[in-house]
N, C-alpha and C positions, 0 to 999 in steps of 0.2 A: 402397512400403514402409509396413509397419503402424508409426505412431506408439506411444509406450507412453502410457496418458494418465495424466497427473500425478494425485497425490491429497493432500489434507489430511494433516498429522500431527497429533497429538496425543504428547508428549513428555514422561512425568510424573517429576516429581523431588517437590519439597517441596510447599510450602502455597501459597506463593505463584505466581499465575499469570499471565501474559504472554500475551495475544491480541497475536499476529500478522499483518499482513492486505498483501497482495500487493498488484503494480500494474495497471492497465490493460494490458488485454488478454495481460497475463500468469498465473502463479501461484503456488502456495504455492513452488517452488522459491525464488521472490528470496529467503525468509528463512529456507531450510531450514536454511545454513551456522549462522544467527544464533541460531536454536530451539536445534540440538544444541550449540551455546557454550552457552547458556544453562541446558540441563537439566545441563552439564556442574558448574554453579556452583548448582545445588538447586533451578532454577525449572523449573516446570514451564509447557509451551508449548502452545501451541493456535492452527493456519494452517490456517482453511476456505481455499476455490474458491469463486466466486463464480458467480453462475448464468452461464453462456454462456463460462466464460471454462478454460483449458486444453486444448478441445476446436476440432474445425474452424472456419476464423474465420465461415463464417456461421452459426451460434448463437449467436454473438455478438448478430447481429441479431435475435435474436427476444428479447432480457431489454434488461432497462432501469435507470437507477441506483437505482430504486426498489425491483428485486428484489436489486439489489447491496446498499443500504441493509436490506432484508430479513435478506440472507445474514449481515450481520455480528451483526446483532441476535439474531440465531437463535445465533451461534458465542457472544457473550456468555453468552446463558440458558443453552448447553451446559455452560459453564463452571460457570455457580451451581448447574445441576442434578446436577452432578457432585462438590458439594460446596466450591469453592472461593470462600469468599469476598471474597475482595482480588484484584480482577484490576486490571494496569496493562495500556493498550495503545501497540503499536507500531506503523507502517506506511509502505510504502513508496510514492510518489507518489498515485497515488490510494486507495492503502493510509494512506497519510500524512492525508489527507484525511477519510476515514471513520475513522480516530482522532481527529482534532478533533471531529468530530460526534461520533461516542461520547462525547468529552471534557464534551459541555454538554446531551447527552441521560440518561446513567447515572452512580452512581455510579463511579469508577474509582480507583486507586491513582496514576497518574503516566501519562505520554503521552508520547511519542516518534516524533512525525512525520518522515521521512525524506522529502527533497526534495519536498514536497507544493506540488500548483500552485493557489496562490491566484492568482499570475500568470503566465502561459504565455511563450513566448519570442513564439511567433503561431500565430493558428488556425491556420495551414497546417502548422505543425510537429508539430500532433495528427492533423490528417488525412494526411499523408506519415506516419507512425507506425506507422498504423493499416493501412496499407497494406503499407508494411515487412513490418510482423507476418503478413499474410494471404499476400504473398509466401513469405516463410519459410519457414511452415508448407506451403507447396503444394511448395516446394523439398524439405522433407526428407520428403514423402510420395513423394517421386520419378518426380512428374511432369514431363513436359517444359515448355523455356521456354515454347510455343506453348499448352501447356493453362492454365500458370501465366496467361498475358494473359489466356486468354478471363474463365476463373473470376475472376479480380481484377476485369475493367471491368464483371460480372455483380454482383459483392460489391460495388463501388462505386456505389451507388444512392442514392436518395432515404434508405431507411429509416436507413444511416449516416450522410448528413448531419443525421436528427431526432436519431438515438442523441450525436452528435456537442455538437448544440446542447442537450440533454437534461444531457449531464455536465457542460458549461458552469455550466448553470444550477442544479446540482448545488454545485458551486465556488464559485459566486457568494451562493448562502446561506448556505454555512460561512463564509466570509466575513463576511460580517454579523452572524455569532453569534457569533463569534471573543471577544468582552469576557463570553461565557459561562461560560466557561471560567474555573476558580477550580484544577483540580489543580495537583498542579507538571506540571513542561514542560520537557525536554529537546527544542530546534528543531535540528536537523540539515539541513545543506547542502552538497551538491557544487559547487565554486567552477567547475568545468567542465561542470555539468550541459546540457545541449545540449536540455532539451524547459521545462524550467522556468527562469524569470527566480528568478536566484539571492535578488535581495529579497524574494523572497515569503518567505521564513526571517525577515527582519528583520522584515517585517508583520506576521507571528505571533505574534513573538516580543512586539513592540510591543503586539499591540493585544489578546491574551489578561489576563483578570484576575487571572491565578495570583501567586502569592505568591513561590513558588520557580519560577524561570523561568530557564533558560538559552540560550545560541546557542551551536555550532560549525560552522565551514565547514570544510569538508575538502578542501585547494587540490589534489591530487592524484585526485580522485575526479568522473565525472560524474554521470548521472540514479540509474544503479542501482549507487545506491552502497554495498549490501549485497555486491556480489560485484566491488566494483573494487577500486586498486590498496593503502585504506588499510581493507579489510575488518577485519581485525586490530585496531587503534586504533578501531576505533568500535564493535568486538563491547565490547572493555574499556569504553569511557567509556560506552554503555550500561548495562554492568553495575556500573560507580561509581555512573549515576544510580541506578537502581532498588536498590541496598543504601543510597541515601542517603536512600532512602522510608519513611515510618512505618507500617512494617511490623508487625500486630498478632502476629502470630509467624515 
């Protein structure tokens, strides 16, 4: 079965603009619902793909968080080149994460990290993940179980455990820059999140330098908490924060 392969939106309403940015080994779908809430309320949205990511899981293996780091940087300048100058970003897990680094790299409007993993539940919980996801994907191309192992114990190689240790270390620098950060800050957390240590919200929230700084946990909701059961309540209180931003028009 032919896959359809996902692609970026771009969602325009008003002035103001919203970079949206996906999770590992996922894409632009987690915050497609979140985009069209948003253009619905006058913002206009922007959700690149990330190099290797929407497409068969080994492509994966050929990019690195360095062309992921790329990728967002690129979706930023789209934004300015397009005339938008107040962008706030969003993102979800390691979409959450490459909003912090944007947060202490460019200027921004406000940030809204969604279950980003400063701290993980365990390494094993990203590499079963990752696996998960390449399983999936070979399921809904509708192959059999027997093709599904082989390609999986093929795709589990070396180059996924460097890619693996590459994002760590990735994480582990925003991290560190985190008292970089001066925007405001909306910290968002699934209290059932199942791949990220739900503290890592509190860290964030703790150890950024922002002025206007918030935490919500969402006790109904785990990792991808754009599309679970408290989607609703957090498309609003997202869009409380970003109208409570000093918005130049």
């Amino acid at each position: 079965m032919k896959i359809i392969e996902p692609k970026p939106f771009f969602l325009e309403a008003g002035n103001r603009a919203v970079l949206l940015l996906h999770g590992f080994t996922s894409h632009s779908n987690d915050v497609r619902m979140l985009g069209h809430f948003l253009q619905k309320h006058g913002y206009t949205s922007y959700a690149p793909i990330y190099s290797g990511h929407g497409v068969e899981p080994e492509e994966l293996l050929k990019t690195s968080p360095e062309d992921w780091w790329n990728d967002v940087q690129e979706a930023y300048h789209l934004l300015k080149d397009r005339g938008y100058e107040e962008i706030a970003v969003g993102g979800l897990s390691l979409g959450g994460a490459m909003s912090l680094k944007l947060g202490y790299s460019v200027p921004v409007k406000g940030i809204f990290p969604m279950c980003a993993p400063v701290r993980l539940r365990s390494r094993d919980h990203l590499y079963q993940g990752v696996l998960a996801f390449a399983r999936n994907y070979k399921k809904m191309e509708g192959k059999s179980r027997e093709q599904i192992e082989k390609e999986v114990a093929a795709f589990d190689n070396s180059r996924l455990q460097e890619l693996l240790d590459e994002n760590r270390e990735l994480v582990a620098e925003i991290t560190q820059n985190l008292d970089l950060i001066f925007a405001p800050i909306f910290v968002i957390q699934g209290s059932r999140d199942e791949m990220v240590d739900p503290e890592s919200a509190q860290i964030i929230h703790d150890s950024v330098s922002s002025y206007q700084k918030s935490l919500k946990f969402y006790h109904e909701s785990g990792h991808v908490i754009t599309v679970d059961k408290e989607k609703n309540q957090l498309h609003e209180d997202i869009l409380t924060f970003l109208n409570s931003l000093d918005w130049e028009n």
